[in-house]
BALOBA-1460 file (C-alpha; in Angstrom, 3 decimals):
// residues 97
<rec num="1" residu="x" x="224.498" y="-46.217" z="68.412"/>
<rec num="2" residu="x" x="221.959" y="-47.313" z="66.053"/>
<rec num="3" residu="x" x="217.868" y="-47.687" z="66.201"/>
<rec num="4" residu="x" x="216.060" y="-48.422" z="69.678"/>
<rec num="5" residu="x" x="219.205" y="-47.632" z="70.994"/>
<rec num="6" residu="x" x="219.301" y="-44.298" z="70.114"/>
<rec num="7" residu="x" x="215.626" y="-43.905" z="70.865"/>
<rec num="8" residu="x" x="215.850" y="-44.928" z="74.585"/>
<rec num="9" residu="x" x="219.402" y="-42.695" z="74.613"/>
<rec num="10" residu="x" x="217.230" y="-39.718" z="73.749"/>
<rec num="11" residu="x" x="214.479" y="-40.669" z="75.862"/>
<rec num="12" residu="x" x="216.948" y="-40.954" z="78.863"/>
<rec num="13" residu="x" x="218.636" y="-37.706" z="78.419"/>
<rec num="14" residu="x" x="215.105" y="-35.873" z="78.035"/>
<rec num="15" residu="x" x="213.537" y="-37.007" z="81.341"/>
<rec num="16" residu="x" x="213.653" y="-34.554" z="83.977"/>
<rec num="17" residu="x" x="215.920" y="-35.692" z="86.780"/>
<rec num="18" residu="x" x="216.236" y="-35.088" z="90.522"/>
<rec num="19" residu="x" x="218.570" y="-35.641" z="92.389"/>
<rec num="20" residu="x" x="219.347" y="-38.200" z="94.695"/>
<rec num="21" residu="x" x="217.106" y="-40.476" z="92.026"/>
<rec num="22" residu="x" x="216.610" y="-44.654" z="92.013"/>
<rec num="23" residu="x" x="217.194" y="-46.911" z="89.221"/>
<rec num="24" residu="x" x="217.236" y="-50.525" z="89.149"/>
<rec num="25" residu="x" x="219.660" y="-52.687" z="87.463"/>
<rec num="26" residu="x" x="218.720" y="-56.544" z="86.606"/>
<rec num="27" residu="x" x="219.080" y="-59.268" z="84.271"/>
<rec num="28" residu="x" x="219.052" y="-62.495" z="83.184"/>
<rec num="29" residu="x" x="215.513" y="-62.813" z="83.493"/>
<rec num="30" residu="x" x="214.543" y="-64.886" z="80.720"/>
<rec num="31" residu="x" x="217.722" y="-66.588" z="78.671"/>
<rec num="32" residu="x" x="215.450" y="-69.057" z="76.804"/>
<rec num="33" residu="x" x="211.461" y="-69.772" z="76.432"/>
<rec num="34" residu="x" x="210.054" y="-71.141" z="80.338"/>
<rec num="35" residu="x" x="207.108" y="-70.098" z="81.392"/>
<rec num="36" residu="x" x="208.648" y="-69.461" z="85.096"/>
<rec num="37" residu="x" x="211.160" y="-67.160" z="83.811"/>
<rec num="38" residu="x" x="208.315" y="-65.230" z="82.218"/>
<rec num="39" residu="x" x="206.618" y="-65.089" z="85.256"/>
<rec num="40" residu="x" x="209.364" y="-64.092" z="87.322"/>
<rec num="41" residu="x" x="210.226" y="-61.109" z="85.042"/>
<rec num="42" residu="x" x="206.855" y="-60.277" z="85.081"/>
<rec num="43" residu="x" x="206.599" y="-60.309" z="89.058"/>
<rec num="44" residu="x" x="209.967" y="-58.261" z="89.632"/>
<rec num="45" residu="x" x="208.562" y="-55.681" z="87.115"/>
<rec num="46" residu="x" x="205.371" y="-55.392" z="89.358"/>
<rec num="47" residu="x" x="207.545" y="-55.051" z="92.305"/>
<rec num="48" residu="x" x="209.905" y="-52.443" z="90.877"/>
<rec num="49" residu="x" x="206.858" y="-50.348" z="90.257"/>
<rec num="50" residu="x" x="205.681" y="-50.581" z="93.565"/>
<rec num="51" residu="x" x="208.389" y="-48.933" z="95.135"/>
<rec num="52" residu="x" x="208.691" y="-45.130" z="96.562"/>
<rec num="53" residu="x" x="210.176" y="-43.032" z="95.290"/>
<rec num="54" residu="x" x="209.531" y="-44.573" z="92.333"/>
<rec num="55" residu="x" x="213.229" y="-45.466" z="89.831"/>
<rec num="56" residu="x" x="213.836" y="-43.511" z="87.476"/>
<rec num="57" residu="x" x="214.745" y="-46.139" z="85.432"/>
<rec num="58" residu="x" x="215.867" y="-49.953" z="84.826"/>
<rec num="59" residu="x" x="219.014" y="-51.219" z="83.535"/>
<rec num="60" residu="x" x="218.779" y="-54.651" z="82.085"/>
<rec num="61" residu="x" x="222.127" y="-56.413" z="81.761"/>
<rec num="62" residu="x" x="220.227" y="-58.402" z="78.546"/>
<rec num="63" residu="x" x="219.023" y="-62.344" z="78.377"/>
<rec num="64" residu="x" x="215.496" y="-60.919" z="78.480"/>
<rec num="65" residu="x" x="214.634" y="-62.695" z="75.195"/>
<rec num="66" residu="x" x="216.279" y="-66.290" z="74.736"/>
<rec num="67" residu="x" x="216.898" y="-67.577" z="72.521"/>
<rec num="68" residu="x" x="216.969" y="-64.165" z="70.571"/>
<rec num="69" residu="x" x="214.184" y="-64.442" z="68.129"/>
<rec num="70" residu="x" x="211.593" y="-61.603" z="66.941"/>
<rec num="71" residu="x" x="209.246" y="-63.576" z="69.055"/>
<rec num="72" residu="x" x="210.827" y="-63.653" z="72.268"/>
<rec num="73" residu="x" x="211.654" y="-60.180" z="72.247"/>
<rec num="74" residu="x" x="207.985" y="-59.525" z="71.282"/>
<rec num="75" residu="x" x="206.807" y="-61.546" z="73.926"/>
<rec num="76" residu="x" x="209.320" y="-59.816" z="76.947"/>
<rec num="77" residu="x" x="207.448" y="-56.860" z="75.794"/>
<rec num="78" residu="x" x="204.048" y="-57.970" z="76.236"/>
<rec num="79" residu="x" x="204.788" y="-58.590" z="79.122"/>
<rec num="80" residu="x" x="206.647" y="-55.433" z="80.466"/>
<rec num="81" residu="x" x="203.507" y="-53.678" z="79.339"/>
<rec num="82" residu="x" x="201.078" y="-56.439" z="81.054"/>
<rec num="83" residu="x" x="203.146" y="-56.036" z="84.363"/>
<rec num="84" residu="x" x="203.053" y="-52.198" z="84.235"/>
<rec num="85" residu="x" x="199.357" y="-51.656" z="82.972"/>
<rec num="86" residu="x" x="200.271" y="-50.186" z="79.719"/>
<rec num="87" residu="x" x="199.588" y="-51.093" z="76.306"/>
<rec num="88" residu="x" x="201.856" y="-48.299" z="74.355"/>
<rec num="89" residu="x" x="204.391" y="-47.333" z="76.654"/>
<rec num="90" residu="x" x="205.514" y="-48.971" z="80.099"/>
<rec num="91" residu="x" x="205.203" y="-46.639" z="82.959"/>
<rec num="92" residu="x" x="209.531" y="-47.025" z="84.007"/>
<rec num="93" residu="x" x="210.926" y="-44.946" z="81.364"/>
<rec num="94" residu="x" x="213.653" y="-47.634" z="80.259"/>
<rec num="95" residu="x" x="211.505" y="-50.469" z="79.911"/>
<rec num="96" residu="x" x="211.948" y="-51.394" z="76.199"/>
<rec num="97" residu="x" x="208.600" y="-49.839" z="74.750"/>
C-alpha cells in the first residue's frame, strides 16, 4: 500500500467505531468529463450526508475521475468538499480529502 492509500488506511483504522455502524458503497460516478455526472456525484454525496445515523464511511468502487488526469481527480474533489461544506477535509471520513 503506497501514499493516499495508506493515509485513508490509517485514517480508517483510527476512527472510533460502534457497532452496528453504516457505510455506503458506490461508484461509477463520473468515468469521463460531463457536467451531469458531476452533478450527480455531487447530489448523492449531499444525500449520503443527510442520512441518520450518519455512515461511517463510503466505499467508492473508482471511475470518479475519467479520464484519469490530475485534473479530474482535482476536480471530484472540489466537489466532495463543495457537496459536504468543507474546504480541508470532507465531513464522511473516506471521502478522498
Amino acid at each position: 500500500m503506497n501514499g493516499r492509500n495508506l493515509v485513508m488506511a490509517e485514517r480508517i483504522e483510527r476512527t472510533p467505531v460502534a457497532y452496528p455502524f453504516r457505510f455506503v458503497v458506490a461508484g461509477d460516478f463520473a468515468a469521463w468529463y460531463d457536467p451531469t455526472a458531476d452533478g450527480i456525484f455531487a447530489t448523492l454525496l449531499e444525500q449520503i450526508e443527510e442520512l441518520d445515523p450518519r455512515p461511517l464511511f463510503l466505499v467508492n468502487l473508482g471511475d470518479f475521475a475519467g479520464p484519469g488526469t490530475l485534473a479530474r481527480h482535482e476536480a471530484s474533489r472540489s466537489t466532495a468538499r463543495d457537496a459536504t461544506g468543507s474546504s480541508s477535509r470532507p465531513k464522511a471520513p473516506l471521502r478522498d480529502a
